[in-house]
C-alpha positions, 0 to 999 in steps of 0.5 A: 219167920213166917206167920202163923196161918189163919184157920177157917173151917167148913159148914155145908159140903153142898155144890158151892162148898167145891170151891171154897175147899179146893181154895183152902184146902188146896192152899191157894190163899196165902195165910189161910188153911182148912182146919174142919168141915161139917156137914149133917150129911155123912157122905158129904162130910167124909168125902171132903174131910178125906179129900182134903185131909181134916177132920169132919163133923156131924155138929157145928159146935163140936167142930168149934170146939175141937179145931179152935178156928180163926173163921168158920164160912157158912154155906148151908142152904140160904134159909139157914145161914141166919140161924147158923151164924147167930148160933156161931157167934157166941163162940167168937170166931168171925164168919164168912157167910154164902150168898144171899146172908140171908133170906128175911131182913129180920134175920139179916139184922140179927145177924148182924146184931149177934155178930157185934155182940160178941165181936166177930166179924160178918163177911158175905161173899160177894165175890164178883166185886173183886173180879179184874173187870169189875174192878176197873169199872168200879175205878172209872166210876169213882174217878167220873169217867161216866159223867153223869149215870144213865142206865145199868142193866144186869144180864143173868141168862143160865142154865138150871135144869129140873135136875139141879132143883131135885139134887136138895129138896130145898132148892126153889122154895121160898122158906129156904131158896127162893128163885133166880132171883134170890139165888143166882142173880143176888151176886149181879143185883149187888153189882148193880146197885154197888155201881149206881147206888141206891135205888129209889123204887122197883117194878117187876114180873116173874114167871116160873117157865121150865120147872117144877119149883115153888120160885122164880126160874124167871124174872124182870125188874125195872129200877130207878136210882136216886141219881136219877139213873134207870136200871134193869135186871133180867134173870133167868135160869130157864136158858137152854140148852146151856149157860149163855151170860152174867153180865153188867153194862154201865151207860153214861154221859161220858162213856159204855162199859159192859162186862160179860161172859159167864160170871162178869169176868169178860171186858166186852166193851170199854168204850169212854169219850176221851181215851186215857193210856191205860184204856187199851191194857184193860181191853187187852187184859180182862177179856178172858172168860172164867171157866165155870160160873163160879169164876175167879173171885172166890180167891180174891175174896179169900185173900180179902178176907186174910188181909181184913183178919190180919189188921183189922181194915176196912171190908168190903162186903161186911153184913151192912153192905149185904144187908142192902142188896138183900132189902132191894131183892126184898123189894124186887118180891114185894113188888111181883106179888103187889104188882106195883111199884114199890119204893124202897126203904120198905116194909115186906108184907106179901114177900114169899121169900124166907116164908114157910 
């Protein structure tokens, strides 16, 4: 007999909303199935609710309520997933909540503090992590492949025009969006920091280039771990005229990674001191390119999250976990608006982001 599946429903019908509908919707998660979707904009609600055959709601509650499910993922505008998910909680259903969790680490520990009160369990969707390449990397490092850590860099070189920014009037702003930064790049500065560790201090320098936003469409920031390894982040959405890379690229001792491709899904190099037999499989096999920049790593992740709910292991980005690449991007403001440098554990004081 098989077993029964797990029901999550839909909070925001927004652009990154396609996905996640189209994996439960669809059915391509095994054990998963998309019971309700929720928007405060009709258009929206109706139009996935009829695409996907389900009921829609204009109240988060009410749906709850009504469709009883097992998770509910949130992908509201940024500025609001604190207030959502901290208002979900006390109805006991665990929560899959978009990048970034949130924008202020008040909020990011309130969430993780209602979400423990009341036994529900916090995923943010880091769905990167479980892309092919990156899962090799992250294997080479903890086999010591690389020796002793040199320098990683992360590459976020997009394309968003003014146009994109118009779509939803809190795009680009700093009390619900934040810039490149907070927004586009989070999912690469977890990367990053989730291959080298942590990070002792930050530098950096932002502009806003080619639109009319309050935020960063572009920015730089130079790190230093506590390995002793350097790190860069280079981030725009000011390419033109289309998306050019999301890459990383691990230097060590003992050997060069580098993934690319829109949405770090293409081996570009693989490249270690002393050659093991799986090294060409690898090259051979990740080097395919998603189609969009949302790659491939949302079903993965979804599938991650089943496996989490059906025996209660260990996740892999669980409200801690993303607590922490929110505090260095925390950090990263701090140190635009200070021009300084800015060691990390710290205390915002002139960080716009999550501000009204």
């Amino acid at each position: 007999m098989s077993k029964p599946k797990h029901r999550f429903a839909l909070v925001g019908c927004g652009r990154i909303a396609a996905r996640h509908l189209e994996l439960l919707g669809g059915g391509h998660v095994a054990g998963a199935e998309l019971a309700g979707v929720c928007d405060v904009v009709a258009t929206r609600r109706d139009a996935a609710a009829k695409r996907w055959n389900v009921p829609a709601f204009a109240d988060m509650h009410e749906m709850v309520e009504s469709v009883k499910p097992d998770a509910v993922s949130i992908l509201t505008p940024s500025g609001l997933h604190a207030e959502h998910a901290i208002a979900l909680a006390p109805h006991g259903v665990h929560l899959v909540v978009e990048k970034p969790m949130a924008l202020t680490l008040e909020d990011a520990d309130a969430m993780i503090e209602a979400c423990d009160r009341h036994a529900c369990r916090l995923f943010v969707v880091k769905q990167n992590r479980f892309n092919v390449p990156v899962v090799e990397l992250r294997r080479a490092l903890e086999g010591g492949r690389f020796g002793r850590l040199v320098m990683g860099t992360v590459r976020v070189r997009w394309c968003r025009r003014q146009g994109y920014y118009d779509q939803d009037g809190w795009r680009g702003t700093w009390s619900m969006d934040g810039g490149v930064l907070a927004n586009q790049a989070s999912h690469h500065i977890d990367l990053l920091q989730w291959m080298l560790g942590d990070v002792e201090s930050v530098s950096a320098m932002s502009r806003t280039a080619l639109v009319d936003i309050e935020a960063e469409d572009t920015a730089i920031a130079i790190l230093r771990f506590r390995n002793g390894a350097l790190g860069v982040i280079e981030a725009t959405t000011a390419t033109r005229p289309k998306d050019l890379e999301g890459s990383i690229s691990v230097l060590g001792e003992n050997g060069t990674v580098e993934i690319g491709g829109f949405a770090v899904n293409e081996m570009k190099v693989w490249n270690f001191e002393h050659e093991l037999p799986d090294d060409e499989r690898i090259r051979r096999d990740c080097s395919v390119n998603p189609p969009n920049v949302y790659g491939y790593g949302h079903h993965a992740y979804y599938e991650h999250v089943v496996e989490c709910l059906c025996d209660r292991s260990h996740q892999l980005v669980d409200g801690l976990v993303g607590r922490r690449s929110l505090e260095l991007i925390n950090a990263i403001y701090e140190a635009v608006e200070t021009g300084n440098r800015v060691d990390l554990q710290f205390r915002p004081r002139l960080c716009r982001l999550g501000q009204p």
